[in-house]
Each structure stands twice: as C-alpha cells, then as structure tokens.
MIDOSE-1310 file (N, C-alpha, C; in nm, 2 decimals, decimal comma, always signed):
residues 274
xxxx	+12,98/-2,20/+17,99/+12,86/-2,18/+17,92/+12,76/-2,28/+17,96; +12,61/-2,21/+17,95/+12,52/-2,32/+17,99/+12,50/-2,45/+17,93; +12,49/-2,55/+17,94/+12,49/-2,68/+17,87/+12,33/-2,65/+17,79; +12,37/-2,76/+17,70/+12,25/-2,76/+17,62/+12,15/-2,79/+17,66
xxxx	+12,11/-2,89/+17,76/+11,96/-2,95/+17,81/+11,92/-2,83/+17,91; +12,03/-2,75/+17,99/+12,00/-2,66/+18,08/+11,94/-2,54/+17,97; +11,99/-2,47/+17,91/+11,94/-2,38/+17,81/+11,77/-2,47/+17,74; +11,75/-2,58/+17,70/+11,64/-2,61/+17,67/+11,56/-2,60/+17,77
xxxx	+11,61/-2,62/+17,92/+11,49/-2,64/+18,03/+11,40/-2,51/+18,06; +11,59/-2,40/+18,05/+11,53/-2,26/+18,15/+11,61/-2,17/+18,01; +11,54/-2,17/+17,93/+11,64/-2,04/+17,83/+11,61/-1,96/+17,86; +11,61/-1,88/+17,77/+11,58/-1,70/+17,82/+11,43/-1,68/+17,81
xxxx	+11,36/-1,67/+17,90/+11,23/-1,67/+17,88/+11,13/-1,78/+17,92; +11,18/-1,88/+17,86/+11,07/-1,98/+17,85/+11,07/-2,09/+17,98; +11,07/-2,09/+18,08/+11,09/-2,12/+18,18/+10,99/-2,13/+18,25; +10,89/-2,05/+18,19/+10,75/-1,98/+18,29/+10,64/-2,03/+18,22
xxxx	+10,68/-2,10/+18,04/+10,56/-2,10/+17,99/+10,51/-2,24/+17,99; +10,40/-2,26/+17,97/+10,33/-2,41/+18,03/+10,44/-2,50/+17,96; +10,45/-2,60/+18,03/+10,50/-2,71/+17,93/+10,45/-2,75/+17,78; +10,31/-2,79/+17,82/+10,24/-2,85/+17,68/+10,22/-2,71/+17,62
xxxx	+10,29/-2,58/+17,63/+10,25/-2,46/+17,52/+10,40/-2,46/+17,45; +10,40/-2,47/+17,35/+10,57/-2,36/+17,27/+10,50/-2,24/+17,26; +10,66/-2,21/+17,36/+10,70/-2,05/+17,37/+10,67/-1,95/+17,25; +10,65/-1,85/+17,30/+10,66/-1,77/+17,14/+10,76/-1,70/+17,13
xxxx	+10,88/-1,65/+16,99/+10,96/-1,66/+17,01/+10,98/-1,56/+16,89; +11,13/-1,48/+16,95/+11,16/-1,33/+16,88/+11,29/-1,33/+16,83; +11,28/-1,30/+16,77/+11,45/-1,27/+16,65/+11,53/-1,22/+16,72; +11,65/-1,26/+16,84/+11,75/-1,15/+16,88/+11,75/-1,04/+16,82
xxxx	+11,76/-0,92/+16,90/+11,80/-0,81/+16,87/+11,93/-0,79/+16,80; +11,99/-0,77/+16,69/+12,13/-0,75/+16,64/+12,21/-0,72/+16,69; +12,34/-0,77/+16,64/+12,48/-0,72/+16,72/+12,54/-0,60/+16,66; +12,64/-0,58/+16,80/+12,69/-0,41/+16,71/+12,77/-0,39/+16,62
xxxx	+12,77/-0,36/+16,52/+12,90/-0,38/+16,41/+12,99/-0,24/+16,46; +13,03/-0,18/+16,56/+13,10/-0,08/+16,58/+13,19/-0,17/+16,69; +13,18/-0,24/+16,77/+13,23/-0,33/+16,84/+13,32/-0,44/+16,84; +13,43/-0,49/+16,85/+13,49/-0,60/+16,81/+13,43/-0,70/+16,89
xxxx	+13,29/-0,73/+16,92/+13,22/-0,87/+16,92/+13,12/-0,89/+16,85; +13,05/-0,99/+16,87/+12,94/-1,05/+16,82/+12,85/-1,07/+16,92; +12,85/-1,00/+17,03/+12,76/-1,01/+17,12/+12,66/-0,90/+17,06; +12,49/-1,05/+17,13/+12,39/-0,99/+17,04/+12,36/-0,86/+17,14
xxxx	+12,26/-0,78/+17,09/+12,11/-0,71/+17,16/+12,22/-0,57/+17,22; +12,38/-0,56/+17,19/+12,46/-0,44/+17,29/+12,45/-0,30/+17,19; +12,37/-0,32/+17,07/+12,33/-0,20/+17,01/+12,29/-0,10/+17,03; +12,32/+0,03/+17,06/+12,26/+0,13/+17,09/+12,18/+0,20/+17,02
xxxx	+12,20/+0,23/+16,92/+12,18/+0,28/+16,78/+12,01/+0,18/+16,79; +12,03/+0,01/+16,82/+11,92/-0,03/+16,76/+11,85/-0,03/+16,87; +11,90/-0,03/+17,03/+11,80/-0,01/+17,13/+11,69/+0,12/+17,10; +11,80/+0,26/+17,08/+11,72/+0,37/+17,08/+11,59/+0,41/+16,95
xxxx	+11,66/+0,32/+16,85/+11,54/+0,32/+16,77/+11,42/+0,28/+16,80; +11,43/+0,12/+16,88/+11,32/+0,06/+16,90/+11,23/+0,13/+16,97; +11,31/+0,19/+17,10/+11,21/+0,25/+17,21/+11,18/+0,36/+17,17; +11,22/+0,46/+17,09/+11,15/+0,55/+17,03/+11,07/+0,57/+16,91
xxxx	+11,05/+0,44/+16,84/+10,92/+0,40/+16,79/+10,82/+0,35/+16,83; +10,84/+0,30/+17,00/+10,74/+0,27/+17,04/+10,71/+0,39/+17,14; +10,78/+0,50/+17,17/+10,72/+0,59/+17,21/+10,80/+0,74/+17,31; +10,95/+0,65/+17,32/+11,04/+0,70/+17,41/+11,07/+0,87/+17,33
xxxx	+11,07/+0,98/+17,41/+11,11/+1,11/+17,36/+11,26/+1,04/+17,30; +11,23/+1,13/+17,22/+11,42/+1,17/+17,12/+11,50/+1,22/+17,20; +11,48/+1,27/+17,33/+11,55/+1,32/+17,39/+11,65/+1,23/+17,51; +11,57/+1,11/+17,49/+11,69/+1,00/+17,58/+11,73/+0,89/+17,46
xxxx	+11,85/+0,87/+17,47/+11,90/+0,72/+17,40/+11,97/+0,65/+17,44; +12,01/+0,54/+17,41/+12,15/+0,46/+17,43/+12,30/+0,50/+17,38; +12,40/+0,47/+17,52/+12,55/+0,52/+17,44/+12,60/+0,40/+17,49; +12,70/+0,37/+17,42/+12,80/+0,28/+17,49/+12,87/+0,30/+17,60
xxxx	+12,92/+0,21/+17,69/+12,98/+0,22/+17,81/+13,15/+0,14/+17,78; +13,20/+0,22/+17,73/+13,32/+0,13/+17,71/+13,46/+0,11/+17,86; +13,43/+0,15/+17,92/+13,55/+0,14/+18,09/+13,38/+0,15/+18,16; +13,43/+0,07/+18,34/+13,34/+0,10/+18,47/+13,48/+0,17/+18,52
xxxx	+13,62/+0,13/+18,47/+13,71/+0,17/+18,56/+13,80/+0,34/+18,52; +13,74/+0,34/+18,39/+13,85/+0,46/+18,34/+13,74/+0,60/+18,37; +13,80/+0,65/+18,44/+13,72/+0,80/+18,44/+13,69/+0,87/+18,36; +13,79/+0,86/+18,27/+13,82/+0,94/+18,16/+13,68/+0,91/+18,04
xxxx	+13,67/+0,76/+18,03/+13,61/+0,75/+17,95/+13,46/+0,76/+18,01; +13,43/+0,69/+18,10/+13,29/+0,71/+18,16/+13,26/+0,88/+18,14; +13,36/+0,97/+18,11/+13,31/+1,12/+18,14/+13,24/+1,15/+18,02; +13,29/+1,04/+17,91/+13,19/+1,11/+17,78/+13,00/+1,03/+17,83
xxxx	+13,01/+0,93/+17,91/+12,85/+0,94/+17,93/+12,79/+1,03/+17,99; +12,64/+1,05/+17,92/+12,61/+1,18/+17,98/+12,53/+1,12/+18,12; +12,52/+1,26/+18,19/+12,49/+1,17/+18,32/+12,34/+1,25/+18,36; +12,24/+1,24/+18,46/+12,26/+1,10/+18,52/+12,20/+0,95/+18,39
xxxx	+12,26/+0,84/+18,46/+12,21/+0,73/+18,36/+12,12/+0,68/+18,43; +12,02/+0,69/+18,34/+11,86/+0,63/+18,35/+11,89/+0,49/+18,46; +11,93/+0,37/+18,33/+11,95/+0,26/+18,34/+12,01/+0,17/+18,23; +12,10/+0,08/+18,29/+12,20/+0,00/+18,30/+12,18/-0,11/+18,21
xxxx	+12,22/-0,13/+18,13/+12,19/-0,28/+18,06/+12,31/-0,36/+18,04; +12,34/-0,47/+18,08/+12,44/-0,58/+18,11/+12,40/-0,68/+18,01; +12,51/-0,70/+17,88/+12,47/-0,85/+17,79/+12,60/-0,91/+17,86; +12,57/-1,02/+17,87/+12,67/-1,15/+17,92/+12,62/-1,31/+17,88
xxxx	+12,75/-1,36/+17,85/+12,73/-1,52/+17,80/+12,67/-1,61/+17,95; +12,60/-1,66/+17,91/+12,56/-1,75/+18,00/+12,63/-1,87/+18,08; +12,74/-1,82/+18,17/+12,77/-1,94/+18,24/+12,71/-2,04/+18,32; +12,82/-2,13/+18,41/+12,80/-2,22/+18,43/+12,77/-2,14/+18,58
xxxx	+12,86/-2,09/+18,58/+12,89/-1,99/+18,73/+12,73/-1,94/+18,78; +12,71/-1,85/+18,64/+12,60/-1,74/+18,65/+12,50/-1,80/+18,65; +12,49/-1,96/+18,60/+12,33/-2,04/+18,66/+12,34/-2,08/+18,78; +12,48/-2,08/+18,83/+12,44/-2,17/+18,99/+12,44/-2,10/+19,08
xxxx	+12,48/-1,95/+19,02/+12,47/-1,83/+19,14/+12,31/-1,78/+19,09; +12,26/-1,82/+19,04/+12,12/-1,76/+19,01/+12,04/-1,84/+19,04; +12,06/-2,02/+19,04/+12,01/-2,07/+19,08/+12,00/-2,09/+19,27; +12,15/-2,07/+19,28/+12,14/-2,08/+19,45/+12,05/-1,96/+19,51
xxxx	+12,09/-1,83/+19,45/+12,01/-1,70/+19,51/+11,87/-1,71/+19,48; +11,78/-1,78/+19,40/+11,65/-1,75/+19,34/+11,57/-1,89/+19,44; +11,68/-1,98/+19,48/+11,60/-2,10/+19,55/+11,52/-2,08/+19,68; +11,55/-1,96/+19,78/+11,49/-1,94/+19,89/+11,41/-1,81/+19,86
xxxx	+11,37/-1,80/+19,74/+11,27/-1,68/+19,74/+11,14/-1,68/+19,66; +11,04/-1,62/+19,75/+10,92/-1,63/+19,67/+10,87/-1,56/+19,55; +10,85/-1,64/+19,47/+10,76/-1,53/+19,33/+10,69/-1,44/+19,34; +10,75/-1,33/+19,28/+10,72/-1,19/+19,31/+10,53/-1,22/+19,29
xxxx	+10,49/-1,11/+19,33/+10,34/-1,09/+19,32/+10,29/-0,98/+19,33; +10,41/-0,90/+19,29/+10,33/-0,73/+19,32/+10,30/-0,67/+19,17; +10,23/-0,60/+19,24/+10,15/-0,51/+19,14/+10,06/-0,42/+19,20; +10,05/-0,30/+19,13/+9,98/-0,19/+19,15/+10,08/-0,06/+19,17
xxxx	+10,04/+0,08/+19,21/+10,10/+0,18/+19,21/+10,20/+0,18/+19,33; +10,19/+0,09/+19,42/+10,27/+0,10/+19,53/+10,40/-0,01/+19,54; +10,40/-0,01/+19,39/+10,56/-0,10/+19,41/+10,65/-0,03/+19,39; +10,78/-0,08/+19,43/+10,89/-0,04/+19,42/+10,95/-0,02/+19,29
xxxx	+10,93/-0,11/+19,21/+10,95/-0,11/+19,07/+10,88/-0,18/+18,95; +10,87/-0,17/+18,88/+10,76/-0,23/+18,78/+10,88/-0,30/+18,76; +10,80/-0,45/+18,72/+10,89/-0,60/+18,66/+10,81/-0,69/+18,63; +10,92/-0,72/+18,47/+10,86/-0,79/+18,39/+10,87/-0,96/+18,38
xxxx	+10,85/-1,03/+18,38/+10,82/-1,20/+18,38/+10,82/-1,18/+18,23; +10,97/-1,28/+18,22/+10,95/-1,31/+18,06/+10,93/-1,45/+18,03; +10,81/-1,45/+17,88/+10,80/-1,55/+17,83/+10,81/-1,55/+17,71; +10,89/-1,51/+17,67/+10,89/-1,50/+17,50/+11,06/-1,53/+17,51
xxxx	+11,05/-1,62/+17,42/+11,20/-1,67/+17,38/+11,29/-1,59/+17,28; +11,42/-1,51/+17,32/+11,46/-1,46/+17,26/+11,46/-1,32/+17,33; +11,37/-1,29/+17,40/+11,34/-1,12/+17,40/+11,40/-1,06/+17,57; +11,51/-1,11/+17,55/+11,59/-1,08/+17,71/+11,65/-0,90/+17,66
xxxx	+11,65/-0,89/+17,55/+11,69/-0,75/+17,49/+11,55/-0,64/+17,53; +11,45/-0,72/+17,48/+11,33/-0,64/+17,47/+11,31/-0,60/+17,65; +11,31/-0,73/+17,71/+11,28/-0,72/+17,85/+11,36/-0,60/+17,94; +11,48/-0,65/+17,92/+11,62/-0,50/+17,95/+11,52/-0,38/+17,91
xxxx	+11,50/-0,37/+17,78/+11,42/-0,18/+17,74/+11,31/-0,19/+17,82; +11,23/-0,30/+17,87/+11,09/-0,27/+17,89/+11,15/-0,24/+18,06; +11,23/-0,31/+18,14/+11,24/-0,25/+18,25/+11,29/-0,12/+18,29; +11,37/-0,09/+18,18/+11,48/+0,03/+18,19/+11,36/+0,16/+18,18
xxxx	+11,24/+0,16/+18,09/+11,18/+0,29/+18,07/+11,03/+0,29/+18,17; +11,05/+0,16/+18,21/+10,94/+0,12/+18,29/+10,96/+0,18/+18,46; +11,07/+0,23/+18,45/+11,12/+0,24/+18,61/+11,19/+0,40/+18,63; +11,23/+0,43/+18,70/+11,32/+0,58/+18,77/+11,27/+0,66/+18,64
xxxx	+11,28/+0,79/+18,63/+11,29/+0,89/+18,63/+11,28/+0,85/+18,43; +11,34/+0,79/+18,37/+11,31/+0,72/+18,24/+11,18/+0,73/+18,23; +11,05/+0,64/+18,29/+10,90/+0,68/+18,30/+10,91/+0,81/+18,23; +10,94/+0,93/+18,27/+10,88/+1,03/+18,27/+10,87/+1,06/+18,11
xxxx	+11,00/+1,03/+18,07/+11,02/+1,06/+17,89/+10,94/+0,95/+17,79; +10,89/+0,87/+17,84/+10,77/+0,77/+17,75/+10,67/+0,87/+17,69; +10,64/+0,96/+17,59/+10,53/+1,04/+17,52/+10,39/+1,01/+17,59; +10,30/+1,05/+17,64/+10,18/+1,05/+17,65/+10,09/+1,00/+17,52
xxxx	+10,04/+0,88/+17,57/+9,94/+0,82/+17,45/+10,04/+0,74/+17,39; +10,16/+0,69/+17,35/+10,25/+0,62/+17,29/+10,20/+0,47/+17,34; +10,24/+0,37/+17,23/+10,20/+0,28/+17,20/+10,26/+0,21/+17,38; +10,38/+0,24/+17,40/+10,47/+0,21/+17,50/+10,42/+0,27/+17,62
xxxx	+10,32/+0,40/+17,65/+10,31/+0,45/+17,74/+10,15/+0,39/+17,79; +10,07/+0,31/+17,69/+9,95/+0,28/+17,71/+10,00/+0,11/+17,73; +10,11/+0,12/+17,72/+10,15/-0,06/+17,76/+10,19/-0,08/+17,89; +10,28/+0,05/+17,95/+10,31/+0,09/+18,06/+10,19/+0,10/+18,19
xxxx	+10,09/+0,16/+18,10/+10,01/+0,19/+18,19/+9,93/+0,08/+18,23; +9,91/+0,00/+18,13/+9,83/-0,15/+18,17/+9,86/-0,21/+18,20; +10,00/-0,22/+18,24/+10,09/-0,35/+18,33/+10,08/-0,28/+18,41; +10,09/-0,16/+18,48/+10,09/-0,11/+18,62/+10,04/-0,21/+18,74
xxxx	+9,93/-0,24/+18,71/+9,80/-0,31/+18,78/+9,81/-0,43/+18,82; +9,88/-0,51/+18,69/+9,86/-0,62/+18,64/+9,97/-0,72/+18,76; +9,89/-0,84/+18,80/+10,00/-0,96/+18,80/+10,13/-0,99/+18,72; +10,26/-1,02/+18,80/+10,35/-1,09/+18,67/+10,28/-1,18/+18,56
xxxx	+10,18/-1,25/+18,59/+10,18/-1,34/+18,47/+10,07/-1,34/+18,42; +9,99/-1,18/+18,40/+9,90/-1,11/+18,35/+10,03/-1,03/+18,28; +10,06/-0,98/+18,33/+10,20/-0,89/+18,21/+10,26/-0,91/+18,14; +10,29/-1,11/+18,13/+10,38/-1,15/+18,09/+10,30/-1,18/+17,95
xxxx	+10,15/-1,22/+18,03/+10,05/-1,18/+17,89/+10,03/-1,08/+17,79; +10,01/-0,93/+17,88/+10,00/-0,87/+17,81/+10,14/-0,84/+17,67; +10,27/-0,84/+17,81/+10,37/-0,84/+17,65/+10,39/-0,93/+17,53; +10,32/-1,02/+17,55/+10,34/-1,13/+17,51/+10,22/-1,13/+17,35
xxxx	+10,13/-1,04/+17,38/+10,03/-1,05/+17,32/+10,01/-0,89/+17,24; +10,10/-0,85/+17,28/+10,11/-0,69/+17,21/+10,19/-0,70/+17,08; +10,12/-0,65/+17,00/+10,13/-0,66/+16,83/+10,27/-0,54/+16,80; +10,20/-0,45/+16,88/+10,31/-0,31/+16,90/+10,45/-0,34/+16,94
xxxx	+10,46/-0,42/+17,03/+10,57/-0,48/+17,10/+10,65/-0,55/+16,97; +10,55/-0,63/+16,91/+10,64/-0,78/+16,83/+10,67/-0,67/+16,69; +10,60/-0,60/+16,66/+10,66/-0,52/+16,53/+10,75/-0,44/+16,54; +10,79/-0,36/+16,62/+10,91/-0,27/+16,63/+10,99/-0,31/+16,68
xxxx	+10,97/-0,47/+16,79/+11,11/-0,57/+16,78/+11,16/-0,64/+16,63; +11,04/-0,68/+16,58/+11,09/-0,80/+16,41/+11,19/-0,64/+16,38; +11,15/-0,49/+16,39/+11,20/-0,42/+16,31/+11,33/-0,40/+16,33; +11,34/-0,38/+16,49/+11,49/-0,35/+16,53/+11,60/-0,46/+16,53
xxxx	+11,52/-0,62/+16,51/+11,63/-0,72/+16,49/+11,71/-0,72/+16,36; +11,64/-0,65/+16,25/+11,75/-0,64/+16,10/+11,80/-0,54/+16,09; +11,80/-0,42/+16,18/+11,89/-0,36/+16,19/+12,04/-0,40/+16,17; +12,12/-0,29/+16,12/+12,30/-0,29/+16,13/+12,35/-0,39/+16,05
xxxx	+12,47/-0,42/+16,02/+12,54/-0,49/+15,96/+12,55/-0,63/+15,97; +12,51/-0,70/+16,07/+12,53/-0,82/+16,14/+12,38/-0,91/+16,11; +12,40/-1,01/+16,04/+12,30/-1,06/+16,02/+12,21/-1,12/+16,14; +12,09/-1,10/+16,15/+12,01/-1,16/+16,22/+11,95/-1,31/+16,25
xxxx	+12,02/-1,40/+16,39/+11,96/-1,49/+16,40/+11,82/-1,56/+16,39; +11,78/-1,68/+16,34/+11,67/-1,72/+16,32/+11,64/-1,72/+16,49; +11,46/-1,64/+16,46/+11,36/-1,70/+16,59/+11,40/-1,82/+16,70; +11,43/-1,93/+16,61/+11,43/-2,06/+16,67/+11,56/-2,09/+16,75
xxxx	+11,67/-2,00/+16,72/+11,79/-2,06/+16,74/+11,81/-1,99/+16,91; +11,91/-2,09/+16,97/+11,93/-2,10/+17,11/+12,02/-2,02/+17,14; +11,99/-1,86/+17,21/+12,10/-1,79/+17,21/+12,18/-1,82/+17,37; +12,34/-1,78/+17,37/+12,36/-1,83/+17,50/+12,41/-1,69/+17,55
xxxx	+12,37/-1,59/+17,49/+12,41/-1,45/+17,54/+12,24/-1,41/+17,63; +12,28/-1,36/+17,78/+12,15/-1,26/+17,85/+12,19/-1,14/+17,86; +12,06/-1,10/+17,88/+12,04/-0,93/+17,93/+11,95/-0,88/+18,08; +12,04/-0,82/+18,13/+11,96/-0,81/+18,27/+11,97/-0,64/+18,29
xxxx	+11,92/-0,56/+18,32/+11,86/-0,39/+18,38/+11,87/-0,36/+18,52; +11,99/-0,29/+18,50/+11,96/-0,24/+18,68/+11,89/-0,06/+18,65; +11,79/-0,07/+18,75/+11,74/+0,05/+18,73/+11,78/+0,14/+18,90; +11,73/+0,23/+18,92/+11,69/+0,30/+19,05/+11,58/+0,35/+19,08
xxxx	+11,51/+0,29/+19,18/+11,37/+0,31/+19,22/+11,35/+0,43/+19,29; +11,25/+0,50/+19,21/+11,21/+0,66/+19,27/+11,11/+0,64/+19,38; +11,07/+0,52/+19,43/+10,98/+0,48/+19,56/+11,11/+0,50/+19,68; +11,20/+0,37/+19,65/+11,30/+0,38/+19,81/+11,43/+0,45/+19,73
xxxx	+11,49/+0,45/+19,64/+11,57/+0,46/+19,61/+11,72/+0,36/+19,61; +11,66/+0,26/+19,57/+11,76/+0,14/+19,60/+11,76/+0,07/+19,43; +11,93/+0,01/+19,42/+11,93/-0,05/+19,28/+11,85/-0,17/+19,27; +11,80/-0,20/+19,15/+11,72/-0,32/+19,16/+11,78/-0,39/+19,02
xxxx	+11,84/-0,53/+19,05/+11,85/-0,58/+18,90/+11,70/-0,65/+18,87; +11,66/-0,61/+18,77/+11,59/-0,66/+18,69/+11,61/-0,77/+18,60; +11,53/-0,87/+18,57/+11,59/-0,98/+18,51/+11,47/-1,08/+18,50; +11,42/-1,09/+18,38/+11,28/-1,17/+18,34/+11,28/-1,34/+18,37
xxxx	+11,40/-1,34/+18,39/+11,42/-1,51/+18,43/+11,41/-1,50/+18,55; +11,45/-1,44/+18,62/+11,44/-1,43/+18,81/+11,28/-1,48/+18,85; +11,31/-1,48/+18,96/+11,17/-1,45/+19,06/+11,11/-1,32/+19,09; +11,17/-1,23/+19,03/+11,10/-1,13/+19,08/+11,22/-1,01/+19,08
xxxx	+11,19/-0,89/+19,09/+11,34/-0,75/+19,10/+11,36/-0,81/+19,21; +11,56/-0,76/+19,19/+11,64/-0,78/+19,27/+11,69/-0,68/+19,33; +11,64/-0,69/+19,49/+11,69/-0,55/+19,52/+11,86/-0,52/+19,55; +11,93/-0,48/+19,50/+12,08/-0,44/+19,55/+12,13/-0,38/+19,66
xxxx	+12,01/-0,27/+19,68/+12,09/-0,19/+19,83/+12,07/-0,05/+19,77; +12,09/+0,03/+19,84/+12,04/+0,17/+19,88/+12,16/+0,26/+19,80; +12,12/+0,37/+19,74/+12,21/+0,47/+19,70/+12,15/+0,58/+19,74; +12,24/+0,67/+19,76/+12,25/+0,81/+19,77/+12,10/+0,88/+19,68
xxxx	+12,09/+1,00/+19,70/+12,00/+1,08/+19,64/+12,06/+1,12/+19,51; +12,19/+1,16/+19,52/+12,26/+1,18/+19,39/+12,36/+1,08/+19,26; +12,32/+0,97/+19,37/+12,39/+0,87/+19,29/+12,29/+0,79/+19,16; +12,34/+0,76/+19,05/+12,27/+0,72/+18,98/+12,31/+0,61/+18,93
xxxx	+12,28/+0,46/+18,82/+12,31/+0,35/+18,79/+12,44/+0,31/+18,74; +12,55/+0,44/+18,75/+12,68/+0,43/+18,73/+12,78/+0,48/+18,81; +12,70/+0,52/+18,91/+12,77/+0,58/+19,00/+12,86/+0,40/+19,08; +12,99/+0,45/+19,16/+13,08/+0,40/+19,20/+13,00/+0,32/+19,26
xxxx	+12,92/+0,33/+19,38/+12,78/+0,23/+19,46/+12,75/+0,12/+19,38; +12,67/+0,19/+19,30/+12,57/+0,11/+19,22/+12,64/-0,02/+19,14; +12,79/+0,03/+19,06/+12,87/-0,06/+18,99/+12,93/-0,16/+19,08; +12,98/-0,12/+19,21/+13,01/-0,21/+19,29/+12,89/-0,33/+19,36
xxxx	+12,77/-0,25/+19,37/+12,65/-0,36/+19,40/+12,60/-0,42/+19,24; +12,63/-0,43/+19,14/+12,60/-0,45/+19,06/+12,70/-0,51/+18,96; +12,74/-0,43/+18,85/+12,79/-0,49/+18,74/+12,96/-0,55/+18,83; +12,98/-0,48/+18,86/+13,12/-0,55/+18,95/+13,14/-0,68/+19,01
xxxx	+13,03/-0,67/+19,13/+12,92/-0,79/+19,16/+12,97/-0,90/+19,09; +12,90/-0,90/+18,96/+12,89/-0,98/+18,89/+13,02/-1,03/+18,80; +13,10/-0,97/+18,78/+13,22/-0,96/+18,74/+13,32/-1,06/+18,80; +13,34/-1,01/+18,93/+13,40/-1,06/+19,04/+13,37/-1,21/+19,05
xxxx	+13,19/-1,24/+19,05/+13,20/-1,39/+19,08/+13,24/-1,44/+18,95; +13,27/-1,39/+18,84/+13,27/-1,52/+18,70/+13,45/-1,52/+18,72; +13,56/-1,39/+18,74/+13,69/-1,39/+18,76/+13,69/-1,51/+18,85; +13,65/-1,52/+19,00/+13,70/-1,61/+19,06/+13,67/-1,72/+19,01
xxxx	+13,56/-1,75/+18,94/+13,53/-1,90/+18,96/+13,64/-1,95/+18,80; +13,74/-1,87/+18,77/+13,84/-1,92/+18,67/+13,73/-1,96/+18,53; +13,61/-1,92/+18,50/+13,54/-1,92/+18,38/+13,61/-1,95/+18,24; +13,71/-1,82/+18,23/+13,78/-1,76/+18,11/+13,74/-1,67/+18,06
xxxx	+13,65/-1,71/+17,98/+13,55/-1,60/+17,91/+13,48/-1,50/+18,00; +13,53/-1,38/+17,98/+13,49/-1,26/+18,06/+13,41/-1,16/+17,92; +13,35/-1,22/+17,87/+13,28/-1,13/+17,72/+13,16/-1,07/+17,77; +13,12/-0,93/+17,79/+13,01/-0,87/+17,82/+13,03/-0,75/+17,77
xxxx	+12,88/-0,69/+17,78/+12,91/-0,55/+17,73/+12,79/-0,47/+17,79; +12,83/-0,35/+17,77/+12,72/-0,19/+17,86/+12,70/-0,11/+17,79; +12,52/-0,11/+17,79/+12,47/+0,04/+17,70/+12,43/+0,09/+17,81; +12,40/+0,23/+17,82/+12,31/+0,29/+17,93/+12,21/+0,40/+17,86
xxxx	+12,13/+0,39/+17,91/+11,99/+0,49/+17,87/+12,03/+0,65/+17,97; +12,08/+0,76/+17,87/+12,08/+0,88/+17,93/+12,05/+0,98/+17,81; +12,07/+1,10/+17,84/+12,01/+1,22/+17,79/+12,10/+1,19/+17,62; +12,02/+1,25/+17,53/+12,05/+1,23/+17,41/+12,19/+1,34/+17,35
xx	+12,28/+1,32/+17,25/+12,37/+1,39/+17,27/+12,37/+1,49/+17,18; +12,21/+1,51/+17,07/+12,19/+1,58/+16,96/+12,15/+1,69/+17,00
C-alpha cells in the first residue's frame, strides 16, 4: 500500500492542484453491500444512478464483472461493453510502475474534435469514481447514449475544446457534477466516508476509441490517456485483447512483485438488462 506521505504528496487527484490551494474534495462513492468487500466506488447500482441523473439514457448501466477468466460467467455480461472500470488498492508496486511509465512522457495537451479520446485531469480529492464515469461516457460509442441537452451532455460538450487544466476547471466547478456525486455517495448500505479522509483504494477506465480504435486507459492521475494497443473492429473492452493489454496487465505486475493483497474489482458500462 501507498505510504502515507506518498498518498499526501500524489493522492487521488490532488497532485495537479497548486500547492498554496486545498484541493476540493468529494465523499467517495459507496461500497457495494452485494459484495464480500469494502472496496469503495465498485457499485453498479450507485454508478448507474449517478450517470443517469446526470443524463445517461436508461438504456445503458453498470453490471458486475465477477470472472475475466470463466466464460461462463462473463456470458451473463451483456455485450458489447462500453467501458471498463478497475477499483484497486494502491500499491507500492502500482506507484513505481506508474511512476517509472509517466517519467518519460509529456503532459497531455490535447483538445478539440480531433482527439483520440476525451481525458480528464483530476483535481478533486476523492473523485477517482466520478473521473472513471466521466471517461467511460465521455468516449466510444457510450457518447452516443448521453440525452441531448442533459446536464452531462452540455458538460461533455464544453470540455471537448477545452485544455486538460481548463476541464479540470470546468469539473471542478460544476454544481451538477458535485450534487449527484454528494447524492450517489449515501447511497446503499455501507456508510459513507468523510470528504477529508485518505482513501487508498483507485479507479482507472479503459475505454475504445472510435477515432483509431485502440484501448486507452484512462486515469486522472496520469499524464495524459494511456494508449494500450489496437483491437479488432469487433472486439470490445472485454474482449480476450483488451483484458490481456489491460486488466491482466495489471494483475500480472502486482502477482509477481509478491504484494499479497490482490483486492480489486470490475463494473462495466453495457446495454441495460430491463
């Protein structure tokens, strides 16, 4: 797990915002009480509410991902999946592989209609949950089900344009945003941590970009989307590819480095089952 001066330096979020400013800062998203953890923000139930009060059609939601390996079970997701949401404890492993990959690359600076993926720069403490939904509907084929005129589809549209750290403004500064987050943190059974408190659980979004077609992890603490590599025309964020450039990926380095703790968990954004 991340040490405590390292979580104070670079938490979730606040890494980007001025020194002499305190961060602003969001209630984790609630844990799942259908789940035997306590891992926060893996709620489906409370993802799909949120994004569909801020604007997402009823017709896509969150389901759990309980196997990448059992067929059987992956068959009850409905397919194809939008996008990927990975919660995991913050290791020791997962800062120095995030630190070593992020050290030779430059801060993203794109914006406008010709990017590959819309990506968000987080500066809000706490909201690695919110950031996961804001890339996951922000990107592939998800876009399309955001309602016309929705609070989320006129937020969508104003970051299009925008610099990372004009967007990081604008989320940061959206009233719409911070209310149907406070709403979805008291959700469920599981009591809701204070604002203030240091979570050592993240959330990171792999999406598929309808520009090249390549997975991109998304991740508000990074430097910028991460591109993964190229999939098929039919492959989607759970397809066998994708898992192996991605959630597996990630899997693999924390097994070897003898961690212990292998605690994570997978919602995916697909077609709704009502």
């Amino acid at each position: 797990m991340a040490s405590t001066e390292q979580v104070k330096i670079d938490p979730h979020g606040t890494s980007v915002a001025p020194a002499a400013t305190k961060p602003k800062h969001f209630i984790p998203l609630g844990s799942n009480p259908n789940s035997g953890t306590t891992i926060a923000e893996n709620n489906p139930e409370v993802m799909s509410t949120l994004l569909h009060k801020l604007g997402l059609s009823p017709t896509l939601q969150f389901h759990d991902v309980f196997s990448i390996d059992d067929p059987d079970l992956l068959a009850f997701v409905p397919r194809p999946a939008y996008a990927l949401l990975l919660v995991f404890p913050v290791s020791d492993t997962y800062e120095k592989f995030r630190h070593a990959e992020d050290k030779d690359l430059p801060e993203y600076e794109g914006s406008g209609a010709g990017e590959k993926v819309v990506w968000y720069k987080q500066t809000i403490r706490n909201a690695c949950g919110l950031m996961g939904l804001l890339h996951g509907v922000s990107n592939g084929p998800a876009r399309a089900f955001v309602q016309g005129g929705s609070q989320l589809d006129k937020l969508i549209e104003e970051a299009v344009p925008l610099k990372p750290r004009q967007r990081a403004e604008l989320v940061e500064h959206s009233d719409a945003l911070e209310s149907a987050h406070a709403e979805a943190a008291v959700i469920g059974d599981t009591a809701a941590p204070a604002a203030e408190d240091d979570v050592d659980l993240h959330y990171v979004c792999f999406v598929k970009s309808e520009k090249d077609g390549h997975l991109y992890e998304m991740d508000g603490r990074r430097k910028g989307p991460l591109d993964r590599g190229t999939l098929d025309a039919e492959e989607d964020v759970l397809s066998e590819t994708a898992l192996n450039k991605g959630v597996r990926a990630f899997l693999k380095r924390e097994e070897e480095a003898g961690g212990g703790e292998l605690r994570f968990s997978l919602i995916v954004l697909a077609q709704s089952l009502d």
